[in-house]
N, C-alpha and C positions, 0 to 999 in steps of 0.2 A: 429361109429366114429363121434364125433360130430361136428369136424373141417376138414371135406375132400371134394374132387373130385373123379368122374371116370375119369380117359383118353381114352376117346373112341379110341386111336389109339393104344395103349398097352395093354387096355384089362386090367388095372390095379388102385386099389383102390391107391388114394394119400393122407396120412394123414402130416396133411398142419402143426401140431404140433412137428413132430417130425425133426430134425435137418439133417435127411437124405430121410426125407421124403417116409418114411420105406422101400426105394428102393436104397439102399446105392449100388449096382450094374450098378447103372445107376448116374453118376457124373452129366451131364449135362441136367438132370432133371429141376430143379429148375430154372435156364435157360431158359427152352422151356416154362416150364408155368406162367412164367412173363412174359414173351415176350405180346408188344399189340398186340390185337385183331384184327387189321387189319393188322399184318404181319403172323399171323396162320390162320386155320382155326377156324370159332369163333364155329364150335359143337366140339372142342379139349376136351374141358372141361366141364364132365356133373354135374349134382347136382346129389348126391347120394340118396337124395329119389326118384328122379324123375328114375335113372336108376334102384331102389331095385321094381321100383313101387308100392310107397308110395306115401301120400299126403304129400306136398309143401306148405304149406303159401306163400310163394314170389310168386309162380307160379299160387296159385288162386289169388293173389293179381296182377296178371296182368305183371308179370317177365317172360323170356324164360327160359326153363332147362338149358341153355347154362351157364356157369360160365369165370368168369376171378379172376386173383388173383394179390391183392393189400396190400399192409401195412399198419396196423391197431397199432390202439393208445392203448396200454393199460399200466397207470403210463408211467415209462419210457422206457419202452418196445413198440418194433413195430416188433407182431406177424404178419404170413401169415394167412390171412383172402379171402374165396371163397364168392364171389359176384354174383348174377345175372346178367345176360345180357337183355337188356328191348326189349320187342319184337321189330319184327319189320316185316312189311308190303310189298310186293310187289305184286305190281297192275296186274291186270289181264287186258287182252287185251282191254276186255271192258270199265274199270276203265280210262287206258291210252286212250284212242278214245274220250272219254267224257270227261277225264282233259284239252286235247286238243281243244277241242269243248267250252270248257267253256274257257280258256286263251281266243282264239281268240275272243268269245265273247264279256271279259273285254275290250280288246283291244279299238273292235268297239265300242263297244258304252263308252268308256271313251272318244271318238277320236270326235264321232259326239256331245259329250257335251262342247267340247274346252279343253279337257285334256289331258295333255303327259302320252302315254303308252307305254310299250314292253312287251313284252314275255320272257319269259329266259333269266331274268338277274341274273349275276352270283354274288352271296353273296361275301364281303369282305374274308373272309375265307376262299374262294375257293373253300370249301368242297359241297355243296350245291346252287342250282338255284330254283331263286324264280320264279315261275310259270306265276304269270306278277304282274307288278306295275305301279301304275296309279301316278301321279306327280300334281300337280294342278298346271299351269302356273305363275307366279309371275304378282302380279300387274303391 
């Protein structure tokens, strides 16, 4: 299939082409795999080479198996199109010890050069905190 997903929760191929999404038993299908990624779980959806274990271009290009699904442009048509989800990172104990280590370091020594710093400032977006930020006082 050239336009699908797994759903690792059903154990079931999703072809994103067809209008029932070849599982016309299941209504509220289509539902569950738009829904974003941060209201499901984000391994919901896998890439089919990566579960037929096959090679992946997105995936040696630095993509997770994981997929979401968006609406794509073609003419005047907006097919369901399966997307990558771009890795992502979580720090190991060590990692955190030493990011810590290192803020406070910025901290200090932005402080003994006459510099305003914090630590864990939280981004306008709310979604994310910057690790620390140094300010240069005003003339």
């Amino acid at each position: 299939m050239a336009n699908g997903v797994w759903h690792t929760g059903y154990g079931i191929e999703i072809n994103l082409s067809l209008p029932d999404l070849g599982h016309p038993y299941r209504p509220d299908l289509l539902r569950e795999i738009t829904a974003r990624v941060s209201e499901r779980d984000p391994q919901l959806l896998e890439c089919l080479a990566h579960h037929d274990k096959r090679e992946c271009l997105s995936e040696s290009g630095g993509k997770s198996p994981w997929m979401f699904i968006r609406r794509g442009r073609v003419g005047g048509r907006r097919p369901l199109v399966a997307s990558h989800l771009p890795l992502t990172h979580k720090a190991t104990p060590q990692e955190s010890a030493q990011h810590k280590a290192t803020k406070e370091r910025v901290v200090a020594t932005a402080g003994r050069y006459g510099l305003d710093a914090e630590a864990e400032v939280p981004i306008a977006n709310r979604r994310s905190v910057s690790g620390a930020v140094v300010t240069a006082l005003p003339d």
